[in-house]
N, C-alpha and C positions, 0 to 999 in steps of 0.2 A: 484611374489608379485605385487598386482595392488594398486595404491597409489594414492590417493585421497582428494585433498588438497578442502577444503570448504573454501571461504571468503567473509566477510563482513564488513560494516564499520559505529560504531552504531557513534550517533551525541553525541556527548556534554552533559553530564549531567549537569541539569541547575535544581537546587533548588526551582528559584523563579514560572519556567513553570510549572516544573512537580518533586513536593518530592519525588516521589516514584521511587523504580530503574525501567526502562523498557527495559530487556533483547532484543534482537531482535529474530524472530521469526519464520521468512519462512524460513530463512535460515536453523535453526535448524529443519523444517518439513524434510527438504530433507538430513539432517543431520542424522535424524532418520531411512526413508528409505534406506539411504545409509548403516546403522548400523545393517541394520534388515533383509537383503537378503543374502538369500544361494547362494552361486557362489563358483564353480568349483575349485578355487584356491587362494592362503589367499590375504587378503587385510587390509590396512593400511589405514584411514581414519583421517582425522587432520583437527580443525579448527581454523581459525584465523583472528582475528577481530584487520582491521589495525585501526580503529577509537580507542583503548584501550594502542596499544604496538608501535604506529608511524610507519612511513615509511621505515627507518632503518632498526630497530629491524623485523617487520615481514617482509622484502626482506628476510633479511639473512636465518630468519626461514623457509622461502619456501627453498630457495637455499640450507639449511644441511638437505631439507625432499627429494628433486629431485624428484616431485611429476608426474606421467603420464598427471593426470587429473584435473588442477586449475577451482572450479566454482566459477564464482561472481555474489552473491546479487546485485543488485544493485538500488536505487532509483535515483531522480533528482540531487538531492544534495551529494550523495556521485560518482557520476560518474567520476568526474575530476580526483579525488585521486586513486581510482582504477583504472582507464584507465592510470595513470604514475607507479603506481605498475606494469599493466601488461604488459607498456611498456621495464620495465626493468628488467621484469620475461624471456619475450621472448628474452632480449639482453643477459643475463646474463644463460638461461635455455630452449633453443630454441627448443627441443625434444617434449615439456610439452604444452598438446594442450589445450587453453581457452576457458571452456565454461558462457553464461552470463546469465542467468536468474534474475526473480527477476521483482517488478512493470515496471521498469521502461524501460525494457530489451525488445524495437522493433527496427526489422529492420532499421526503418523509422527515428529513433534517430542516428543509428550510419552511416545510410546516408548522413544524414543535412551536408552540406556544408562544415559545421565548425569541425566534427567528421571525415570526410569519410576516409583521408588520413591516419590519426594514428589510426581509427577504423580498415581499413583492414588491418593493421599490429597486431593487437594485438585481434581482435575477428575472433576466426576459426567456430563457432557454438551459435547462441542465442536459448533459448529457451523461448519461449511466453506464456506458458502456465503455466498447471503444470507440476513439475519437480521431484515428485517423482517415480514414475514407470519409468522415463527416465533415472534417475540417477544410480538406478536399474538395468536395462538394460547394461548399460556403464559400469558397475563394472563386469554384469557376459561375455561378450563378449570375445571369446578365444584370439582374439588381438586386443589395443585398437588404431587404429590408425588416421589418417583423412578420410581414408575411410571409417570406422566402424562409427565415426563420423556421416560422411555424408548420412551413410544409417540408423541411427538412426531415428525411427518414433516422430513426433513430434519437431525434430529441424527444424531451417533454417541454412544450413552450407555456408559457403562462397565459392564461384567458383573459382575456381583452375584459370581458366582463364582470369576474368574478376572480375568487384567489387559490381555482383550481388549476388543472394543468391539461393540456392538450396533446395526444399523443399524435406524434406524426409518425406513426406508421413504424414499419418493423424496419431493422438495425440494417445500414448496405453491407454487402457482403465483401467480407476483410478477407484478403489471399495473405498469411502473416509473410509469406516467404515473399510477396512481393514488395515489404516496406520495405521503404527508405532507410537507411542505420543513422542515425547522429554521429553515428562516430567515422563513417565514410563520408559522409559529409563536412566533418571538422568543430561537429557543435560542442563534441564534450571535449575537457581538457586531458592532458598530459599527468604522467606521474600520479594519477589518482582512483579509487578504485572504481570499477568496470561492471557493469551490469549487464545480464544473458538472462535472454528466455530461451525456454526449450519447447512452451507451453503457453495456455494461457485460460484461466480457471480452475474450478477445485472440485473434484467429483463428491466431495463429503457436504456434509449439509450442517454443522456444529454450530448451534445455536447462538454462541456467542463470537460467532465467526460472519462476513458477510459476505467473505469470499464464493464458498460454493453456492449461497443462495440466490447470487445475479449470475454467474456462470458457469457452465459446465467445463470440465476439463476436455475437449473437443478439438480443439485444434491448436498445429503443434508447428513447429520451425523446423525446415528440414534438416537435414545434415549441411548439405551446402552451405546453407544460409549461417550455420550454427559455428562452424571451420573458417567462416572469413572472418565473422565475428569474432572469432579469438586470434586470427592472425595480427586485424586492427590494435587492440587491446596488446597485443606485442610488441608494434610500432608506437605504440602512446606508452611505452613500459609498463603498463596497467601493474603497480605492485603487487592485486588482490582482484580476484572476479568473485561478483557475487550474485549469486543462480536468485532471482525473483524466482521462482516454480514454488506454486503452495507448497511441494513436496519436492527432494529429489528421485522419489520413489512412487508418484502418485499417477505418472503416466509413463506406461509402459514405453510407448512411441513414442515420446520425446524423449525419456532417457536412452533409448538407443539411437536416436539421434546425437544426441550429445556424445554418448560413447564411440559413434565414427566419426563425430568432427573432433573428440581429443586424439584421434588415432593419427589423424591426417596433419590437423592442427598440432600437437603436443604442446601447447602454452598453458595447460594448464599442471602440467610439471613443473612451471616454473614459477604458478604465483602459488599467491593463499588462495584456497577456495573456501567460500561458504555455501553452505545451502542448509535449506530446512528440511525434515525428512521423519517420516511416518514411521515410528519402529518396530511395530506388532508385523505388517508384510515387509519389512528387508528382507532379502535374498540374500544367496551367495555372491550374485552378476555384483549387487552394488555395492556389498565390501570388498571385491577384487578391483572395483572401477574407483572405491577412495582409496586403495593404497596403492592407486597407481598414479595419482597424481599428486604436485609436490606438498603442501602443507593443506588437511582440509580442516572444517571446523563446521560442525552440525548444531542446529539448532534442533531438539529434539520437544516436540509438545507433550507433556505429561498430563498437565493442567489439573488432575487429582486423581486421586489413590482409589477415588471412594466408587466402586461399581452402581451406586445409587444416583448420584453425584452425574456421573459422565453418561448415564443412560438416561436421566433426565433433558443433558442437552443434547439425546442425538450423537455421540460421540463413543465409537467402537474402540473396546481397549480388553486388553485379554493379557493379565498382570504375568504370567508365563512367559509370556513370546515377548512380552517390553523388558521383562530383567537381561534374558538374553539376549536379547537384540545391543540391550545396552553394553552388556560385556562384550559383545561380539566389534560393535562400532568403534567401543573406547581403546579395539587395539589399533588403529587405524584412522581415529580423527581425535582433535579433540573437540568435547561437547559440552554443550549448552540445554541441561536442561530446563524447561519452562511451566511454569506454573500460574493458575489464577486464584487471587485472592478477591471474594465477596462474591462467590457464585449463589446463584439463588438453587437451594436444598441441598449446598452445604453452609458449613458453620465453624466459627473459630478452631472450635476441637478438632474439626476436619480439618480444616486447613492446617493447623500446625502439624498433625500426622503428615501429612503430605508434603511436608515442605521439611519435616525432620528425614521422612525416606529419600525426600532426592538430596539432600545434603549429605547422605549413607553412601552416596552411591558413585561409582571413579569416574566422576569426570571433572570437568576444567572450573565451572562453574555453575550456578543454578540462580535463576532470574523470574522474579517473582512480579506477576503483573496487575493492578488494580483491574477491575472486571467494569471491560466500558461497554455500552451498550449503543454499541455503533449503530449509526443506519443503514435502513433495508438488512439490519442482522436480525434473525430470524428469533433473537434475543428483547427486542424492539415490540413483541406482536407476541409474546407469552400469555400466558394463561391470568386471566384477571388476579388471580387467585395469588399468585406472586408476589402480586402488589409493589412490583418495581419502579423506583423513583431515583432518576438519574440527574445529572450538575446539567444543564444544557448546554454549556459555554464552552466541555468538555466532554461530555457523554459518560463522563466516571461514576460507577453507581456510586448511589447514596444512601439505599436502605431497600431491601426486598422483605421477603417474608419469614427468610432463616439468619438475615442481616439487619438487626437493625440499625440506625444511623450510630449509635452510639458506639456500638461495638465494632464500625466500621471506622471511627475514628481512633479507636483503641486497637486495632489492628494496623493500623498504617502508623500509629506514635512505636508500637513494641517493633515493627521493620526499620524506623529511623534510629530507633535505640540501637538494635543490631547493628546496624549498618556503622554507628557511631562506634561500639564497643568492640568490635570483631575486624572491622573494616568490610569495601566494598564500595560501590555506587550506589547512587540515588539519581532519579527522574521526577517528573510530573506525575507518571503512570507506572513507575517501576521502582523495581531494589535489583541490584547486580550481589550477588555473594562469590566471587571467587575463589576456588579452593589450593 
């Protein structure tokens, strides 16, 4: 029997952020795969989401499963908690090998300084990519052990010898259209909101982004695949679908994908749609494809005003085609402009300029994001000269070379003042201003 323990750790349901429930998700993509392959001899698959049952409760539930194979989801903010679970997995279950996927799951995070020593105890395998053909693999292998591990294609394993990492070879090859769906299979719930790719990666390369620099936007979902996915999401009443695509607009061939599975499907007439979306290239095609469906709602990346600013990270912006775009969108969704605050070569001044013009400007609200310096983001690997120094526990800078710490404390007190005297939310990593 090969045993299979899945985990993750959703946040905090918070009413005033977000009414609607939002299951988590990759997890379950590879939840699926895992459910969906033939293999040689049976297998037992479990999953367990310590953000819902605490720390306690889901140790013990691993410890009466005696799992071979623990994987962790993991993002910024759940890393802490899962790395003390699977510190006490390996104390408590030492046989049982960890592997970590998931956004936030690089090398380069469980190296940092502040990671390294309780990272090589408790991660034997990250995988960077994607994780369903891999996990796949891991379940049908005639014995599962750190060398099976290590010769897995697509992982990086840890060296037996030393607290570097070992590549095993190049990524197996993902047909997207031939996954498994969670939601054909029953993993996600009813009445709550729905997740579609159309795609998967980011052709942009923006520095304080990590998306485009581990993937390329390359490969896409077909229509078929796209049209059952939303008839399911019909049967589970899905209130709200919400497009994961870095963009709704950043690949060509997935949004005409999508655009003949709503044609076939139409369920997306009937919920809220969200998606995120480049606004310098919209077209005509994709503001006749949001006012054709029933409520949409755009996240729009602004991130600054300042042309010095955005061409230092790598980030194409041409202030003509974004005003318009934005007039053009705001009759047709509502939208979410976005911003970053503590970019390294801009500065207070800057940022408040940028943050007074998207508050100018008609739409729903404007959300302002502390500037983290995620792994393998290309943010991570700047110019010495930067002088970038970030929280590690969080990845939130703490002082570069146009920020220093002090005026980064003094910008996130004058956000919470706002937020207190105007209204709005507040985050860990955020301010919400609704208009």
């Amino acid at each position: 029997m090969r045993k299979l323990a899945l985990l993750c750790c959703s946040p905090p349901f918070d009413a005033d952020e977000m009414p609607l429930t939002m299951p988590s998700f990759g997890i379950h993509r590879v939840h699926a795969a895992a459910r969906s392959g033939v293999y040689p001899h049976p297998v037992d698959i479990r999953f367990f989401d310590l953000g819902k049952i605490g720390h306690a409760e889901c140790l013990q539930a691993l410890l009466d499963f005696e799992p071979d194979l623990v994987g962790f989801s993991v993002y910024v903010w759940s890393l802490a908690p899962l790395m003390q679970l699977a510190a006490d997995v390996r104390a408590r279950h030492p046989k049982a090998l960890l592997l970590w996927g998931g956004p936030s799951a690089r090398r380069d995070l469980f190296d940092h300084a502040h990671y390294r020593g309780s990272s090589a105890a408790v991660v034997d395998a990250v995988c960077e990519g994607d994780g369903e053909a891999i996990i796949q693999h891991l379940m049908a292998v005639p014995q599962l052990d750190a060398a099976s591990l290590a010769a897995t294609p697509g992982l990086f394993a840890r060296n037996s010898t030393d607290a570097g990492w070992h590549s095993c070879g190049a990524a197996l090859t993902l047909d997207l259209s031939a996954l498994a769906s969670p939601y054909e299979l029953g993993l996600m719930p009813a009445d709550a909101v729905a997740y579609l790719e159309t795609y998967r990666g980011c052709p942009l390369s923006c520095r304080f982004c990590a998306w485009g620099a581990t993937r390329p936007a390359r490969d896409v979902f077909s229509a078929d695949y796209i049209s059952e996915e939303l008839d399911r999401f019909r049967k589970l009443r899905a209130p709200a679908v919400f497009l994961l695509d870095a963009g709704l607009n950043l690949n060509a061939k997935g949004f005409k994908n999508l655009v003949a599975a709503q044609e076939r499907s139409g369920f997306l007439s009937e919920a809220l749609f969200w998606a995120e979306i480049y606004p310098t290239i919209t077209k005509p095609e994709h503001i006749e494809f949001l006012a054709s469906v029933g409520t949409a709602y755009l996240g729009v990346g602004l991130q600054s005003i300042h042309e010095r600013v955005l061409k230092a990270h790598e980030r194409p912006f041409d202030m003509r085609r974004f005003a318009s775009a934005v007039e053009n969108l705001s009759q047709v969704a509502g939208l979410e402009i976005q911003i970053i605050m503590g970019l390294p070569e801009d500065t207070p001044e800057g940022f408040r300029s940028t943050l007074e013009f998207a508050l100018a400007l008609p739409v729903a609200s404007v959300r302002v994001f502390h500037c983290l310096v995620l792994p393998d983001a290309l943010l991570s690997r700047s110019d010495p000269s930067w002088r970038i120094e970030f929280d590690p526990t969080n990845m939130a800078m703490r002082s570069n070379h146009t920020w220093p710490e002090h005026t980064l404390h003094a910008m996130r007190a004058e956000l919470n003042n706002w937020v207190a005297r105007h209204g709005g939310t507040q985050g860990e990593y955020w301010w919400s201003f609704r208009k």
